[in-house]
C-alpha positions, 0 to 999 in steps of 0.5 A: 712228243707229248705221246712218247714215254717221258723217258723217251722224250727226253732223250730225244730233247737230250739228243737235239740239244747236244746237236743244236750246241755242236752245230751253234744253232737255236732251239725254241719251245712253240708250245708243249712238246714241240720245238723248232730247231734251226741252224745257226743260219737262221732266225728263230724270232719269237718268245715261244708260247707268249707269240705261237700259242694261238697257233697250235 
């Protein structure tokens, strides 16, 4: 994401977020323009960049 317009970036966020409600699932900031979204049958454990910064 961090190559893509801003525009089109958050678009796309726009989209996934609207997806992520109507399905009750969870979206979580890994670190700058990337995400994880899972279903609501799964766990998303973490604080984002404080636990998957070094990661990346």
């Amino acid at each position: 994401m961090e190559e893509l317009e801003l525009d089109t970036a958050q678009r796309i966020l726009d989209f996934l977020s609207g997806a992520v409600y109507a399905l009750n699932g969870t979206m979580c900031k890994i670190s700058r323009g990337i995400f994880v979204v899972a279903p609501n049958n799964y766990d998303v454990v973490g604080n984002g960049e404080d636990d998957y910064g070094d990661l990346v």
